[in-house]
C-alpha positions in Angstrom: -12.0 -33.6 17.6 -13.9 -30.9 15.4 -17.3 -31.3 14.3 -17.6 -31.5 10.6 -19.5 -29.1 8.7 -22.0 -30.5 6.4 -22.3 -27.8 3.8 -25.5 -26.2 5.2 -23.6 -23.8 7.5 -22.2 -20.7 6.0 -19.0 -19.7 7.6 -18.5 -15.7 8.0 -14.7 -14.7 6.8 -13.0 -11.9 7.9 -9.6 -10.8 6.7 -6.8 -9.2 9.3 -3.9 -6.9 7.6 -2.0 -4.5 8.6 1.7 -3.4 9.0 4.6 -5.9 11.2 4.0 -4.5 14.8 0.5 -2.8 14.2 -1.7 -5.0 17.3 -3.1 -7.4 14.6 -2.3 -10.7 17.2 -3.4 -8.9 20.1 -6.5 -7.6 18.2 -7.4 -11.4 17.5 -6.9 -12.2 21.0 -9.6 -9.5 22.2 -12.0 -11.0 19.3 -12.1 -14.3 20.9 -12.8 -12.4 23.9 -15.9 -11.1 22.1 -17.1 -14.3 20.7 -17.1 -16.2 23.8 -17.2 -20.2 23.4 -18.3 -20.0 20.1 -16.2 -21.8 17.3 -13.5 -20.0 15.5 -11.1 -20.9 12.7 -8.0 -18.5 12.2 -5.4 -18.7 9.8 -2.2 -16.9 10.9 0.7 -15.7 8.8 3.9 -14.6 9.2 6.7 -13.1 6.8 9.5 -15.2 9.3 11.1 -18.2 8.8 9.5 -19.2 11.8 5.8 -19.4 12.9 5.4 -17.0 16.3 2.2 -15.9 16.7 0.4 -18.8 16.4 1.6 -19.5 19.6 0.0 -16.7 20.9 -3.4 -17.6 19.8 -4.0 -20.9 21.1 -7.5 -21.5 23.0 -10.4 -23.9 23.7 -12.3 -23.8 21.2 -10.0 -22.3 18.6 -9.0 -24.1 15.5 -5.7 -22.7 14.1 -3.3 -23.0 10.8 -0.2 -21.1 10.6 1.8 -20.4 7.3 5.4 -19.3 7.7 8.0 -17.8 5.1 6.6 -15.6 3.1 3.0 -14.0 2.3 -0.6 -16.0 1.6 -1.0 -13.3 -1.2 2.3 -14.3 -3.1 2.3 -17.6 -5.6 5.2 -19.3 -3.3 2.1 -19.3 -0.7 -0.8 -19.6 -2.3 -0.8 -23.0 -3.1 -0.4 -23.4 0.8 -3.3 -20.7 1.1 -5.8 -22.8 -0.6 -5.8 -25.6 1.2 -5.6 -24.0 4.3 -9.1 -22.3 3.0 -10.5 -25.3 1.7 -9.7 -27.8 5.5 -11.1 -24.9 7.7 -14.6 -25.3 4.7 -14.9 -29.4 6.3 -15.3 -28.0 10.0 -17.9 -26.8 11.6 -17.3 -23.2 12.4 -18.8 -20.1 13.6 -16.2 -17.4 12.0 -12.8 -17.7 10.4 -9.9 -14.8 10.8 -7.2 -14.5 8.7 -4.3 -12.7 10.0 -1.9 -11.6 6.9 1.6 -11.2 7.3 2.8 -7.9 8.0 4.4 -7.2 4.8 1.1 -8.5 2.8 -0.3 -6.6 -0.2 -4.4 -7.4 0.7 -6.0 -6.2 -2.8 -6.5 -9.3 -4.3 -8.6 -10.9 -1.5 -11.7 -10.8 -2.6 -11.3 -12.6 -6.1 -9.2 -15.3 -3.5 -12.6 -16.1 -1.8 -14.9 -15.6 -4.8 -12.3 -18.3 -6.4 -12.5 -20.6 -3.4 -15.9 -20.2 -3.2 -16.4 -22.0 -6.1 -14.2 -24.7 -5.3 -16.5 -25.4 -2.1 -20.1 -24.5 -2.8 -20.1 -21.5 -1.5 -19.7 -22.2 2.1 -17.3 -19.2 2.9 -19.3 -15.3 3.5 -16.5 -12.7 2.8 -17.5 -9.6 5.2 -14.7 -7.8 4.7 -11.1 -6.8 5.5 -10.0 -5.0 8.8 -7.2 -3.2 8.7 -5.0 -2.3 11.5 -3.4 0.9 11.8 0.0 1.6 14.6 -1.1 5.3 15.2 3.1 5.9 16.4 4.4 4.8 13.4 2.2 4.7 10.7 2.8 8.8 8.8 6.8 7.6 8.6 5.6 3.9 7.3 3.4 5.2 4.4 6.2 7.3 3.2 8.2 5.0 2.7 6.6 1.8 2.1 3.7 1.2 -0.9 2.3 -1.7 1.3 1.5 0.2 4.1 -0.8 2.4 2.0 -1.8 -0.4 -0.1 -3.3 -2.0 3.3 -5.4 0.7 3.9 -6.7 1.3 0.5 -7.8 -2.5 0.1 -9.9 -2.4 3.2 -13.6 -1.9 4.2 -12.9 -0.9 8.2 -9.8 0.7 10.0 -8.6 0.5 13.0 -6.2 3.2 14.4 -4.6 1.5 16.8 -2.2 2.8 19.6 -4.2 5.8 20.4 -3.5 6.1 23.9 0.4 6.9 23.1 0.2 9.8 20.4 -1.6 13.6 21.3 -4.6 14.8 19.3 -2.8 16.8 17.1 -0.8 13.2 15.8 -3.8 11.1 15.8 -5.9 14.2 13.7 -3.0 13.9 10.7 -3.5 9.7 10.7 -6.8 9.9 10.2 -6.4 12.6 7.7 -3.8 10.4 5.9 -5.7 7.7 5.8 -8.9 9.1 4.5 -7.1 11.1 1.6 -6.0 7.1 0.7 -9.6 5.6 1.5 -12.2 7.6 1.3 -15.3 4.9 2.6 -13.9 3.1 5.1 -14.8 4.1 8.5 -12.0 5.0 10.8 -12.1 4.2 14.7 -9.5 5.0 16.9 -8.5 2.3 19.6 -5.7 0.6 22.1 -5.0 -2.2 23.0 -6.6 -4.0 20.0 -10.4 -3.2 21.7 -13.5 -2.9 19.5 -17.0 -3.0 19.2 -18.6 -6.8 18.4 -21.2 -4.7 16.6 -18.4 -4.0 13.4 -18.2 -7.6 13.2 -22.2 -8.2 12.9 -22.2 -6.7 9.4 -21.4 -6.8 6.0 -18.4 -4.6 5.8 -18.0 -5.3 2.2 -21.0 -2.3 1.6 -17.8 0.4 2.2 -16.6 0.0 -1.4 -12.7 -0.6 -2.5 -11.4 0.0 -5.3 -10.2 -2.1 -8.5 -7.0 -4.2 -7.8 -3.9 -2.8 -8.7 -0.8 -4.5 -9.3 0.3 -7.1 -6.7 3.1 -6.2 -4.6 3.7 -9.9 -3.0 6.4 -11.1 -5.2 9.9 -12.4 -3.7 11.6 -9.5 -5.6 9.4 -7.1 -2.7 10.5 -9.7 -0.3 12.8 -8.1 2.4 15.5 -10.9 3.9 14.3 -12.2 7.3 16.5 -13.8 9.7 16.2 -15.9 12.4 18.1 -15.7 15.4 19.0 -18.9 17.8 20.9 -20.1 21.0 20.8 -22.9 23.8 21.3 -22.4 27.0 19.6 -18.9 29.4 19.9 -15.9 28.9 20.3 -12.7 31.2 17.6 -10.3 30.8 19.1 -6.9 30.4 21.6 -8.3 28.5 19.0 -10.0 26.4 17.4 -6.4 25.7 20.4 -4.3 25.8 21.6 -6.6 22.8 18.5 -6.2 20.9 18.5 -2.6 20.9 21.6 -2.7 19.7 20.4 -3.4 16.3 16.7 -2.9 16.8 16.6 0.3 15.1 17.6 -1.3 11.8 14.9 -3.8 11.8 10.9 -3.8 11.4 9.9 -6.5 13.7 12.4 -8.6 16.2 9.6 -11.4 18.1 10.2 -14.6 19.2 10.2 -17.0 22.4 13.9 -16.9 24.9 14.7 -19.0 27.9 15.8 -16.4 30.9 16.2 -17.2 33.9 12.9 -16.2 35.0 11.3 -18.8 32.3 10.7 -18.5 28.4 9.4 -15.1 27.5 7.8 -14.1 24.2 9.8 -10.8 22.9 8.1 -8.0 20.9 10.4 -5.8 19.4 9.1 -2.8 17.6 11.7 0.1 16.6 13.9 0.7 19.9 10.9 -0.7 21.8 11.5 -4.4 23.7 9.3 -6.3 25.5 9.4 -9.4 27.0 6.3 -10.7 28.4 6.5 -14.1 30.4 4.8 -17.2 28.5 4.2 -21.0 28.5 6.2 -21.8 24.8 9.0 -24.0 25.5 11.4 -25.6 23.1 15.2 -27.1 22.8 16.3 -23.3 22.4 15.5 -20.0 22.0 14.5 -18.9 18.8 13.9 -14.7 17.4 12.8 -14.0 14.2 14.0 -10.8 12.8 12.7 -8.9 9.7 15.2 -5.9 8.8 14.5 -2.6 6.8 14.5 -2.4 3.0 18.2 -2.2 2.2 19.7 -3.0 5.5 22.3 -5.5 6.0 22.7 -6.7 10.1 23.8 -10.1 9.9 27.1 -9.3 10.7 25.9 -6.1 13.3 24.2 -8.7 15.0 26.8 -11.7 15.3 29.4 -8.5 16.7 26.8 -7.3 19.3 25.7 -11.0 20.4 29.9 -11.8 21.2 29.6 -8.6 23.6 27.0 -9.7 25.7 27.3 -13.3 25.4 29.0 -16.3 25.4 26.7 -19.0 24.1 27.2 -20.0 20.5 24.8 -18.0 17.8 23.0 -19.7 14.7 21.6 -17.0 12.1 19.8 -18.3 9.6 
C-alpha cells in the first residue's frame, strides 16, 4: 500500500517528451536506476489504442498510471490528465515523471501544473521538461513534422539520444538544428537513455522557453493508430519479415507476441525490429501500430499477414 502524503512534502515534477521511438521508456528505466529505492510516481502515455510501455516500467517501489488513446495535452485527455495529477498529489512521493506520448505538443505544460497547483496546495514543484532527441532520425522528422520541433522548442534540457549510431559530422548538424529552434536549453549528447543525476538536482525551469503557441493536440492532428492482434504462436522470422513488410510506412510498430521462445516485447522503429524476450503475458498477442501522416496500411497489412500466416487477424 502507499504511504499517503500529508501536504507537507513537496513533490519534484519532471516532464518526459519527445518523438514515437526517441528512448523516452528506456530513459525512464535508467532514471530509476539513478534514484535507487527512493519513491517515484510516473505517468505514462501513449498515442495507441493500447497501453505498452507501462509494462515496461513496472518496479518495487514504482507507482505507475498509464493513459492510452490519444495525448494528455489534448481536451479528449485532459480530463483523464487531471486526475491522474491530482491521485499521485495523495501519495507520498519522492519525484513524479511524466512520459508524453510521442505525438504530444508539450507547450502548454507549465500553465497545466501552475493550474493543478492550485487545485492541491501547491504540492507539485515543476523543474522542468526533458526532451528526448533520436539523433538517426530526428533532421528528416523536423522537416516534416511541426511536433517534432515543437518538442524541442518547449523544453528546458535536451537529450540527443542515439549518439553512438550516427558520425560527428551527423550529430554536429542535430545539435545545430536544434539550437537554431532553442536557443537556452542545454544540449547533451547520449545512448542508451544514460545521464547525469546531477540535471535532475536542479531547477531546469532557469533555461527560459518561450510563450505558448497554438496547441497542436487536437484529433484533427491525430494520425489513425491501429492495433494489430492474433491467438495462437508465432514464428520469429516470420514474425519480423512480416513487419518489415509494412514497417516503412509507419512511425512506431511495439507491442507484446507469443513465439515460440516465449512472449517478446517488439520495438519497431522505421525498417528496424526488435524483439526483446519479456514477462507480459495475455490471451493473445497484441501490436499497436501508428502509421505516417497520410498513409493508409490496413489493407497492406491484412495482404502481408495471409503470406506469412495462417492464424486469423483482428485490426482494429
Amino acid at each position: 500500500m502507499n504511504e499517503r502524503n500529508t501536504g507537507k512534502n513537496t513533490i519534484p515534477v519532471f516532464l518526459i517528451s519527445g518523438f514515437l521511438g526517441s528512448g523516452k521508456t528506456t530513459f525512464l528505466q535508467n532514471l530509476f536506476k539513478l534514484y535507487g529505492e527512493k519513491k517515484i510516481g510516473v505517468i505514462v502515455n501513449e498515442f495507441g489504442k493500447i497501453p505498452v510501455d507501462g509494462a515496461l516500467i513496472q518496479k518495487d517501489g514504482v507507482t505507475a498510471i498509464e493513459i492510452a488513446n490519444g495525448s494528455i495535452f489534448c481536451s479528449c485527455l485532459a480530463g483523464s490528465f487531471i486526475e491522474g495529477l491530482t491521485a499521485m498529489a495523495e501519495i507520498y512521493l519522492e519525484a513524479l515523471f511524466i512520459e508524453s506520448s510521442g505525438l504530444s505538443d508539450p507547450s502548454g505544460m507549465e500553465k497545466i501544473m501552475h493550474d493543478i497547483n492550485l487545485i492541491i496546495n501547491y504540492i507539485y514543484d515543476y523543474r522542468g521538461t526533458v526532451c528526448i532527441v533520436d539523433a538517426t532520425r530526428y533532421l528528416e522528422l523536423s522537416q516534416a513534422l511541426e511536433t517534432v520541433n515543437k518538442q524541442v522548442i518547449y523544453s528546458h534540457l535536451i537529450v540527443v539520444n542515439k549518439s553512438d549510431l550516427v558520425d560527428t559530422e551527423r550529430l554536429r548538424e542535430v545539435e545545430a538544428s536544434l539550437r537554431e529552434l532553442n536557443p537556452f536549453a542545454p544540449i547533451i549528447t547520449t545512448s542508451y537513455g544514460k545521464i547525469d543525476a546531477e540535471w535532475l538536482e536542479q531547477d531546469l525551469k532557469d533555461f527560459p522557453l518561450p510563450p505558448p503557441t497554438s496547441n497542436l493536440n487536437c484529433p484533427a492532428n491525430r494520425p489513425e493508430t491501429l492495433v494489430l492482434e492474433t491467438e495462437g504462436v508465432l514464428e520469429r522470422d516470420d514474425l519480423r519479415d512480416f513487419l518489415l513488410s509494412f514497417s516503412d510506412y509507419t512511425f512506431r510498430i511495439k507491442g507484446f507476441v507469443q513465439l515460440k521462445e516465449g512472449w517478446h516485447y517488439v520495438d519497431g522503429i522505421s525498417n528496424t525490429i526488435s524483439l526483446v524476450p519479456a514477462k507480459a503475458q495475455s490471451a493473445s498477442s497484441q501490436l499497436v501500430v501508428i502509421p505516417k501522416t497520410g498513409q493508409s496500411v490496413k489493407s497492406l497489412i491484412q495482404e502481408q499477414w495471409s503470406k506469412y500466416f495462417d492464424e486469423q487477424l483482428a485490426i482494429q
